[in-house]
C-alpha positions, 0 to 999 in steps of 0.5 A: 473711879479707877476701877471704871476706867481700868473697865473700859481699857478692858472693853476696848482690849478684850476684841482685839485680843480674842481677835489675835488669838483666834488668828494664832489659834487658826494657824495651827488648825491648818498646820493641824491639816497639814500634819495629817498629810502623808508628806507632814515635814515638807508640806509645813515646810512649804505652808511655812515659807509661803505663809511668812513670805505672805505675811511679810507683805501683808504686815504694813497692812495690818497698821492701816486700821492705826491710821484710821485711829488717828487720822480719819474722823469722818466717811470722806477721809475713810474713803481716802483710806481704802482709795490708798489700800486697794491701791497698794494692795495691787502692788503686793497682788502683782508681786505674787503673781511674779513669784509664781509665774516668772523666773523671781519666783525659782531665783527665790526657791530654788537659788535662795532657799535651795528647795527641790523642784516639787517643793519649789512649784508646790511654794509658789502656788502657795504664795499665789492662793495667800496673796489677796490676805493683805487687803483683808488685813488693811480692812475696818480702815480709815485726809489726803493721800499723801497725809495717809501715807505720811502717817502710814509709811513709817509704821510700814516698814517697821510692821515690813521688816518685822514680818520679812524677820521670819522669812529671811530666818526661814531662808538662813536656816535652810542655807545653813543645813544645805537644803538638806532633809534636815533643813526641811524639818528645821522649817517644818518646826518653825512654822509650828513653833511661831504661832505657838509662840505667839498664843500667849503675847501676840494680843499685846501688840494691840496695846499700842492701840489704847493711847491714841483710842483713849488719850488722843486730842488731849480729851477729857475722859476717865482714862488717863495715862497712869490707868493706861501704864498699870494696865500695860503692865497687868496684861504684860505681868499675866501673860509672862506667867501663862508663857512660862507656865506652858512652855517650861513645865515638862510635858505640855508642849510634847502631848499637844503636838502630839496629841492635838496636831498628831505629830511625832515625838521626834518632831514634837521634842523639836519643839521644846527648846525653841518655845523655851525662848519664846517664852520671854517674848511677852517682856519686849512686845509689852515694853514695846507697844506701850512706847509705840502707842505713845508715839503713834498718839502723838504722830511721831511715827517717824521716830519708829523708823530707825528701830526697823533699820537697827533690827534688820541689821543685828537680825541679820548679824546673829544669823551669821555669827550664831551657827559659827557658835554652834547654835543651827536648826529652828533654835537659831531661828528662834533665838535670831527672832529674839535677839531683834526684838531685844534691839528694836525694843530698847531702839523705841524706847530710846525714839521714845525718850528723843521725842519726849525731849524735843517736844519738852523743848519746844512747847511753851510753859504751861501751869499745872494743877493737882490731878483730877478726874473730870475737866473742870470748865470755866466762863466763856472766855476764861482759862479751862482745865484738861487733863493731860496724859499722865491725869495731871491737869494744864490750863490752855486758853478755849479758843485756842485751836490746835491743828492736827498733825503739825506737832504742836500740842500744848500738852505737858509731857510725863517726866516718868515716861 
């Protein structure tokens, strides 16, 4: 029966993948558009700053449709999710209206990435048209308020610091080059190089999504952990191949800027190393949703905190120490990126390895069986079998009702994990 459940992982993945692609894909018909203007470089430079700054706080949005995942089960609850996204959503509006309208605004254009004062304006008007993307990206959502946001905040700020990664990169490039036409272009590849990069891997993010979809409340169904590991590792094995294959093998990178976005090849060459470095992107982002979306099944978001502290921090230290080694422009940038997703990653795992081991120690033995693919039950009032995360099997007693979000579900955690 493995083949029916590796098909339903397959189901489940297929929309959300083709929907992340679709977005990456949508991200380079605008810098398509943008390309065709008569002032290319500085018209992706601003598309660029504006759209990271954007994406930065409309990033913790994107985890609400994880809280629906876990945590609603019915109309009222969904009601309660969307009371709490319009709600936060105002706040990100507010901001944006401050950067458009107020001196923040120029302190962020002018005084930190040092733009010039056209370049600057034509920013802030970017980031006023792109401010309602949050609220789009927190909808298909669904407690109380509080338990939402319990659930919720951790995954925000990590989501936060993952997409302020980008402008804060933007930012220290340009400071580097001095605000100089240099800098201009730096960003102007930036903004090209980063949804590029992301066509290949940016739908393994989504893997996190299978554990709580498939395995949350201990429920008897096909799938089993196992089945959710080897097909982690099948999804991360074919885009590590496609990755390589696009952005090594001479020539691919250079005729599609050229070619579909009609770019020069000066810019274009400008390209290349950058998406070189991308190309081991896939290798973290599986490692690290696989992690992810067994602590998000378990509700120990909390854990995930620290790998968005620990990433800001060594984000910000390679940005220093790179460009006194020589490395500027859009590979520093890049290599930056690259550099956090190394640290947050191993940082999940070890959370991972931490709550492992707590909940071991504080769940009472359980007796185990040989694997099996279908719960089997007993009489009413007997012990009954269900099949545990890694398609093992463990008896709990049928009346026993274990509540969520308190931690303690009588599960036997995987050793292998």
């Amino acid at each position: 029966m493995d083949f029916k459940a590796y098909w339903l992982l397959t189901k489940f993945i297929a929309p959300l993948a083709l929907t992340i692609v679709a977005v990456d894909l949508s991200d380079q018909v605008l810098n398509r558009g943008l390309s065709s203007a008569k002032n290319a470089t500085e018209m992706l430079a601003i598309f660029g700053i504006a759209y990271t700054l954007t994406q930065f706080a409309s990033g913790p949005f994107q985890e609400f449709k994880n809280v629906s995942l876990v945590l609603v089960h019915n109309k009222k609850e969904a009601r309660i999710g969307l009371i709490t996204l319009f709600l936060l959503s105002a706040i990100v509006i507010t901001l944006a209206l401050l950067i458009a309208y107020t001196d923040f605004g120029y302190f962020i254009t002018h005084t930190l990435f040092r733009l010039d004062e056209d370049v600057g304006q034509a920013t802030r008007k970017a980031v006023l048209m792109l401010s309602f993307i949050p609220l789009f990206h927190g909808m298909e959502s669904s407690l109380s308020i509080l338990r939402v946001l319990m659930f919720w905040w951790p995954l925000a700020i990590v989501q936060a610091v993952q997409k302020i990664s980008r402008p804060m990169i933007n930012l220290f490039v340009a400071r580097d080059l001095g605000g100089s036409d240099e800098a201009v272009q730096a960003i102007a590849v930036l903004t090209l190089v980063y949804p590029t990069g992301r066509i290949p891997y940016g739908w393994l993010n989504e893997l996190k999504s299978l554990q709580p979809a498939f395995l949350k409340n201990n429920q008897g169904t096909l799938v089993h952990r196992r089945h959710i590991r080897n097909f982690d590792i099948c999804c991360l094995s074919i885009v590590l191949m496609i990755s390589f294959s696009l952005f090594w093998i001479p020539g691919i990178v250079t005729s599609f800027y050229t070619n579909s976005l009609d770019l020069s090849m000066e810019v274009a060459l400008m390209c290349v190393v950058p998406l070189k470095i991308f190309s081991v992107f896939p290798l973290f982002t599986g490692w690290r949703s696989h992690n992810t979306s067994w602590l998000l099944m378990m509700k120990k978001t909390a854990a995930l905190f620290p790998s968005a502290v620990i990433r800001m921090v060594f984000l910000i230290i390679v940005l220093i120490v790179f460009p006194k080694m020589g490395l500027h422009g859009a590979p520093l940038g890049v290599a930056a990126l690259l550099a956090g997703f190394v640290v947050e990653t191993i940082s999940v795992q070890i959370a991972s390895f931490i709550t492992e081991y707590r909940m071991k120690r504080n769940q009472p033995a359980m007796v185990t069986c040989e694997p099996t693919e279908n719960a089997e039950s007993s009489n009413d009032g007997e012990l009954k079998t269900s099949p545990l995360l890694n398609g093992d099997t463990v008896y709990r007693e049928d009346d026993v009702q274990i509540e969520e979000g308190e931690g303690d579900e009588l599960i036997e955690m995987d050793s292998n994990l």
